[in-house]
C-alpha positions in Angstrom: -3.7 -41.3 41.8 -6.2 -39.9 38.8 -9.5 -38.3 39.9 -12.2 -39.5 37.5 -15.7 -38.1 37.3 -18.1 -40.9 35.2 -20.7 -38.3 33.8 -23.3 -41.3 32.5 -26.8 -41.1 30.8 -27.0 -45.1 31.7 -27.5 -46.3 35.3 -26.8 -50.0 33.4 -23.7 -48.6 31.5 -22.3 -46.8 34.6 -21.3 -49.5 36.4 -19.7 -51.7 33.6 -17.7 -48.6 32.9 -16.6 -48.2 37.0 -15.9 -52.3 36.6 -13.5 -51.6 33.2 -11.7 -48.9 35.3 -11.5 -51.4 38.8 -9.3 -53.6 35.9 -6.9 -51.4 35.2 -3.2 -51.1 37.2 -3.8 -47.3 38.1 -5.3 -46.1 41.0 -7.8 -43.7 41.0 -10.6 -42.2 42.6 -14.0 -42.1 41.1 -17.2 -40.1 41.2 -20.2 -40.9 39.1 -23.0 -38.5 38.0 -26.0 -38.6 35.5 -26.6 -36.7 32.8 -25.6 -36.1 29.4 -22.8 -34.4 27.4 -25.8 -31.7 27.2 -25.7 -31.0 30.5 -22.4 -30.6 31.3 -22.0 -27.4 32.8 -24.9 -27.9 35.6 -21.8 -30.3 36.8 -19.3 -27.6 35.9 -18.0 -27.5 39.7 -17.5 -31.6 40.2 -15.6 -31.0 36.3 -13.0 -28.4 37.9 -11.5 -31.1 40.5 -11.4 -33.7 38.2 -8.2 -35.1 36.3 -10.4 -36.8 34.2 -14.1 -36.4 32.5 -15.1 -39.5 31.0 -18.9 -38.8 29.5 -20.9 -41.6 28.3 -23.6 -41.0 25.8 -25.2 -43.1 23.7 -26.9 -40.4 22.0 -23.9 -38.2 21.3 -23.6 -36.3 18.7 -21.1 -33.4 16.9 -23.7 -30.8 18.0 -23.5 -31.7 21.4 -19.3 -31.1 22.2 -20.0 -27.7 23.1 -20.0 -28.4 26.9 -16.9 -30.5 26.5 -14.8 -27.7 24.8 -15.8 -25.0 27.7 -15.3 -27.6 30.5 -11.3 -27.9 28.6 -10.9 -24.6 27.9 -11.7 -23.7 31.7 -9.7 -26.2 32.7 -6.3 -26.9 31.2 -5.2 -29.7 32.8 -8.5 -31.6 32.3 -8.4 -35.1 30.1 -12.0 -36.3 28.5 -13.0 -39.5 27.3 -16.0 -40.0 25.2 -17.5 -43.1 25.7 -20.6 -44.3 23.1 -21.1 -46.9 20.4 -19.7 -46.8 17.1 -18.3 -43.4 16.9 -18.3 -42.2 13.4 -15.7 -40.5 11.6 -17.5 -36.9 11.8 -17.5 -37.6 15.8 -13.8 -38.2 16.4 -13.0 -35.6 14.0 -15.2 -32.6 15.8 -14.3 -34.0 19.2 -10.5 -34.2 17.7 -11.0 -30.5 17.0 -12.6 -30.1 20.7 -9.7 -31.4 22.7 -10.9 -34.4 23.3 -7.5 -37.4 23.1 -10.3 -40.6 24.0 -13.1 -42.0 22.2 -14.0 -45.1 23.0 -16.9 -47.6 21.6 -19.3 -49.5 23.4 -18.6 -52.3 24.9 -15.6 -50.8 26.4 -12.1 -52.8 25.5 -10.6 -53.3 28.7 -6.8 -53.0 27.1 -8.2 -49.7 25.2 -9.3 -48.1 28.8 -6.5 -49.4 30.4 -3.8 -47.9 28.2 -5.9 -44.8 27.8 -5.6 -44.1 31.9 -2.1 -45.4 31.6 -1.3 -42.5 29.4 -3.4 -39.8 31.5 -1.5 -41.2 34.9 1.7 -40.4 33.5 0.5 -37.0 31.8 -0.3 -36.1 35.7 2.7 -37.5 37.1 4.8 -36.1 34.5 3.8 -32.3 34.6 7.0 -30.4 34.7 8.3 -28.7 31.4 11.0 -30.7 29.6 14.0 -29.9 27.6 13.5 -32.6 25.4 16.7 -33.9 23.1 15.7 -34.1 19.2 17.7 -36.9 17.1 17.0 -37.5 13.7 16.8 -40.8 11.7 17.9 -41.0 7.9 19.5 -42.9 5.2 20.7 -42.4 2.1 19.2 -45.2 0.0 15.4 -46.9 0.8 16.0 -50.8 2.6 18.0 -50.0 5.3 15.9 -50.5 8.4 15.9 -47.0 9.4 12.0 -47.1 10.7 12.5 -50.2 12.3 15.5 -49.0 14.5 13.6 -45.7 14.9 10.6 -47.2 16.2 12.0 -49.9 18.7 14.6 -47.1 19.7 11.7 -45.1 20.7 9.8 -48.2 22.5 13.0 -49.3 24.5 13.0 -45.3 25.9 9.7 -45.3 26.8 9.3 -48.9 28.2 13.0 -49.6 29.9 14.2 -46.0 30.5 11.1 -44.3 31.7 11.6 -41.5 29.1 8.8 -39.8 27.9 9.3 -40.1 24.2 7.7 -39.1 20.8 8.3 -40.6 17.4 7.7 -38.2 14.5 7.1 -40.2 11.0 8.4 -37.5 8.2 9.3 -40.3 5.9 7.2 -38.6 3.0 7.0 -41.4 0.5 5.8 -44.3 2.7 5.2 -43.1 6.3 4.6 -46.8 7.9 6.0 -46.2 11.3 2.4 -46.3 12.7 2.5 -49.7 11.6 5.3 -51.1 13.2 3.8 -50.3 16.7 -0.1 -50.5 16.1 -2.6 -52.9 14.4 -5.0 -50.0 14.2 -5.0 -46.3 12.2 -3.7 -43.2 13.9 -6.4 -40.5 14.9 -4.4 -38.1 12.9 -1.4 -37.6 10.5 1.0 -35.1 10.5 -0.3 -33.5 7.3 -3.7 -33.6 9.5 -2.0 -31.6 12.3 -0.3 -29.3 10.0 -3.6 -27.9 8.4 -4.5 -27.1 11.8 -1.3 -25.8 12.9 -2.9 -22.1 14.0 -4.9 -23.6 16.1 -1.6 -26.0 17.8 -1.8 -26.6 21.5 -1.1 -28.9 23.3 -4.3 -30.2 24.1 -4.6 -30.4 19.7 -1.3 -32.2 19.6 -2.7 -34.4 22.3 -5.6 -35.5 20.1 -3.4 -36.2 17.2 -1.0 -38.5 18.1 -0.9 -41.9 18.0 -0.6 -43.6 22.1 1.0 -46.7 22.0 2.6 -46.4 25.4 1.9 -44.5 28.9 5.7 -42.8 27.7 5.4 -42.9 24.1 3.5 -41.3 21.8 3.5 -41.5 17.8 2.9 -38.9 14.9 1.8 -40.5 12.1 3.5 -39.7 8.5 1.2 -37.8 5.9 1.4 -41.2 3.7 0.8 -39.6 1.0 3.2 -37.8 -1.3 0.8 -35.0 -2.3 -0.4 -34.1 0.7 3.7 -34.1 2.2 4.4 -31.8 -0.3 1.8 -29.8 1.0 3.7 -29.3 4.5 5.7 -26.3 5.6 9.2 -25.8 7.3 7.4 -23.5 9.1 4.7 -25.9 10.7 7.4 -28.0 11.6 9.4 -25.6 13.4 6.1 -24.9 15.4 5.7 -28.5 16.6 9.3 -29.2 17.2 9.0 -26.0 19.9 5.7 -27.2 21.8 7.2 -31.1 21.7 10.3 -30.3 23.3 8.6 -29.4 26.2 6.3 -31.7 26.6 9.5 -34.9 25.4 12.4 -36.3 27.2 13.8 -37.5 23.6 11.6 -36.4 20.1 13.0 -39.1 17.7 12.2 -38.4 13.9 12.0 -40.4 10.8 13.2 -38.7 8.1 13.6 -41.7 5.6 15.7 -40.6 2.5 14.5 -37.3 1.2 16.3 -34.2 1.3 14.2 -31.5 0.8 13.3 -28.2 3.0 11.3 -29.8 5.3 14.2 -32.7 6.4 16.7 -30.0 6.6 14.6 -28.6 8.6 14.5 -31.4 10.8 18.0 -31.9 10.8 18.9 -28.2 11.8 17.2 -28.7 15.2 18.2 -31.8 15.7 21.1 -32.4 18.6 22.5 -35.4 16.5 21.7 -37.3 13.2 22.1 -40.6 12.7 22.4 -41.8 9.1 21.6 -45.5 8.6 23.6 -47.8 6.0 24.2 -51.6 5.4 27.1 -53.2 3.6 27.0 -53.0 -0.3 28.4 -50.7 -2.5 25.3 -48.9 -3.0 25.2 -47.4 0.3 29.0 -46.9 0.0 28.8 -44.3 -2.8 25.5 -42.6 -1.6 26.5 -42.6 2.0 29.5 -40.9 1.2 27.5 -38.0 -0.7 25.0 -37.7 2.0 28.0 -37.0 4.5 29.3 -34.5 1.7 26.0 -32.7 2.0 25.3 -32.9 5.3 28.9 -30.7 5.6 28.4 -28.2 3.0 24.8 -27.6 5.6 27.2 -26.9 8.0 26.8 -29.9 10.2 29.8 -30.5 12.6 31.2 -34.0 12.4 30.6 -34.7 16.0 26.6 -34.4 15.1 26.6 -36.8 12.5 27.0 -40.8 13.2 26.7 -43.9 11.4 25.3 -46.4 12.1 24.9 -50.0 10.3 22.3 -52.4 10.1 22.3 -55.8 9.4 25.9 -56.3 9.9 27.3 -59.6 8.8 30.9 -59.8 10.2 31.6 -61.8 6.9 30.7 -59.5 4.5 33.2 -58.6 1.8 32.7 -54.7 2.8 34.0 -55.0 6.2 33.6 -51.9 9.1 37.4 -50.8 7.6 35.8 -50.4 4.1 33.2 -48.8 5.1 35.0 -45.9 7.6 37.4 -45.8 4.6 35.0 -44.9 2.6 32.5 -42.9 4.1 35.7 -41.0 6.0 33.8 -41.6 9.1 33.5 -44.0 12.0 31.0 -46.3 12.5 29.0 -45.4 15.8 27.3 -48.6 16.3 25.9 -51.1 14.6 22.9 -53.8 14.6 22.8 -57.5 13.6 21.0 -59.1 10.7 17.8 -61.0 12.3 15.3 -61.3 9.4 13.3 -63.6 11.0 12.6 -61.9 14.1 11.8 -58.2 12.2 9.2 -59.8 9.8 7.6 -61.1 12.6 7.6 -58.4 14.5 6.1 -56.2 11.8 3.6 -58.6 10.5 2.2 -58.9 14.2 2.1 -54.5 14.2 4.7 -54.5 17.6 8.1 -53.7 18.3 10.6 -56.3 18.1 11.8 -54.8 21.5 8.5 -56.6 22.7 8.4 -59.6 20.5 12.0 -60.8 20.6 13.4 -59.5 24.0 16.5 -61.8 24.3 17.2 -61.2 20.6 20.5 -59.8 19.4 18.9 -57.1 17.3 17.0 -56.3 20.4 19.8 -55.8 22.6 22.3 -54.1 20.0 19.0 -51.6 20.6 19.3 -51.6 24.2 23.0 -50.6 23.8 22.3 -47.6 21.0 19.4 -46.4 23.7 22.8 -46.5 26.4 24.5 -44.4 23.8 22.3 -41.7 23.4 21.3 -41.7 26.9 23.3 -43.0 28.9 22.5 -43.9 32.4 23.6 -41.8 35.4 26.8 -43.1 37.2 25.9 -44.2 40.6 29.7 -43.8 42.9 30.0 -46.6 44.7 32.7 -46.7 47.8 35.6 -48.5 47.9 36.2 -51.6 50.0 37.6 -49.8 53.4 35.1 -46.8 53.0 31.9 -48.7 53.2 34.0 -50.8 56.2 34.8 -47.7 57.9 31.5 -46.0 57.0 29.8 -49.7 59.0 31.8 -49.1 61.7 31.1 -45.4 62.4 27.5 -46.5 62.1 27.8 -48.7 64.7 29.3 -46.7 66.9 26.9 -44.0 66.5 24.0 -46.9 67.7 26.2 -47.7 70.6 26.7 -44.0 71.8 23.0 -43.2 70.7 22.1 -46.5 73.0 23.6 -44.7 76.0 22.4 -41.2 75.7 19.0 -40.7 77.3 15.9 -40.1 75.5 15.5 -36.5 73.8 12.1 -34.8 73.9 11.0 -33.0 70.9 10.9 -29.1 71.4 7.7 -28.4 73.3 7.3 -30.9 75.8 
């Protein structure tokens, strides 16, 4: 249960908005006021109980997010959602800067509003500090899939496992996770962040990430090789600390560079996965990258392989390649073609798309690997018959013991 306070300066927009929330699957409470983003803090009282501010303005402006920042800053817990038509760039950018994760255009979309309480229902229901687990994504040659698996790994977390996940895009050359997930741009990139980064809280993080999911959240890739080049170990090391407690599982991207800022990524990261498929191309550079990854000092028991698009009648068979690489193959994922084009010219997981899918469920069994689900005991045959039996004789005994009186009467 959310508690939303509707701050309108429409008595006609008001209700639509109260209708928009009534369509949505979480429950919440909600009080509505009038007034303006102006005259925010004559409400500054209601503001403090609320989990959520949504303020609808038609007339909003850049000048006029002062009101919004106090009411966050005095409250920390505190989500806001702007609400007015055609936002312009300037606008999300200030209210970006502000705090503010939500704005929204008028007429509302109901699935926009709908995910956006999704994500601040969980944010409430979530509040503890995490210890989140950071794995890393990379490969040694471009082609191999390694964005696709990372994003529908990170979908089948959040979706089926109830994880709280983020998905960090530090594929410097072409940074198109975003796109795998989302048919619309990111609020902000990671080289957007990074310029930022002494400013980074949690409530800036919040505004710069991509929401895809009430669990999962996505940091767009810089996309652009000049401005990666631009980022810093150091602003990386500074995320990595405020995500893992805010992350069940942080899964990064790292494509097929190696340069300071992967090995970065790779230090802190509890395991690394390096992705390659069956041709000798991937033979000779997976072996180097292996090489390299143990002269950084990586323990073999960090480092898996994995391999996508296996074709059990390829020439290099799973023996070649363990041969080869001098490592064992962890796991490994089906060709489906058909299925991942689709899935990516449609902007959604294949997860999603192609549930009953082989490549689907060789992701369902990596997710098992990396976190695996806890082991219920179950008793054996004669325990749960003895177990029924004491049971029953504790009703019978229990039937002829008189009533007990609860202390006080």
């Amino acid at each position: 249960m959310i508690d939303i306070l509707l701050i309108s300066s429409s008595a006609e927009r008001a209700p639509h908005i109260a209708a928009r929330l009534e369509a949505s699957d979480v429950a919440f409470r909600l009080r509505t006021l009038h007034g303006t983003a102006k005259q925010l803090r004559v409400h500054a009282a209601a503001i403090k109980s609320a989990d959520l501010l949504i303020v609808d303005d038609a007339e909003l402006t850049p000048r006029e997010l002062g009101g919004v920042e106090e009411a966050l800053s005095h409250t920390p817990n505190l989500h806001c959602m702007l609400v007015t038509p055609a936002p312009s760039t300037t606008l999300l950018m200030a209210a970006m800067r502000v705090g503010v994760r939500h704005v929204l255009s008028w007429p509302l979309d109901e699935r926009e509003i709908g995910d956006a309480l999704a994500h601040i229902s969980a944010k409430k229901t979530a509040g503890v500090r995490r210890d989140g687990r950071v794995v890393s994504f990379t490969s040694c040659k471009g082609g191999s899939g390694t964005t696709l698996i990372a994003v529908n790994l990170a979908y089948t977390l959040a979706a089926s496992r109830d994880k709280r996940v983020l998905l960090i895009d530090l594929n410097q050359q072409f940074a198109d996770a975003s796109l795998l997930v989302a048919d619309k741009p990111p609020p902000a990139t990671l080289a957007d962040l990074c310029a930022q980064i002494d400013r980074l809280d949690v409530a800036l993080f919040e505004a710069c990430v991509m929401h895809v999911h009430a669990n999962l959240d996505v940091l767009a890739g810089a996309g652009d090789p000049v401005k990666s080049g631009e980022l810093r170990a150091a602003h990386l090391e500074r995320i990595l600390t405020l995500v893992r407690e805010q992350y069940d599982a942080v899964l990064i991207d790292v494509g097929q560079n190696i340069n300071p800022l992967a090995i970065h990524a790779l230090d802190h990261s509890d395991s690394i996965w390096m992705v390659v498929r069956q041709n000798i191309l991937y033979l000779h550079a997976g072996r180097r990258m292996l090489d390299i990854f143990k002269e950084l000092g990586y323990p073999a028991s960090k480092v898996k392989v994995i391999v996508n698009q296996y074709d059990k009648k390829a020439r290099i068979d799973l023996a070649t390649l363990e041969a080869t690489l001098n490592a064992k193959i962890a796991h490994h994922l089906p060709r489906d073609e058909k299925q991942a084009t689709e899935a990516l010219n449609h902007g959604v997981p294949l997860v999603t798309s192609a549930k009953g899918s082989a490549l689907a469920h060789g992701i369902t069994l990596l997710a098992e690997m990396l976190w695996p689900q806890p082991v219920r005991s179950r008793k054996s045959v004669l325990g749960r018959l003895f177990a029924s039996r004491t049971n029953a004789s504790n009703a019978s005994n229990a039937s002829k013991s008189p009533p007990q009186l609860k202390a006080g009467h």
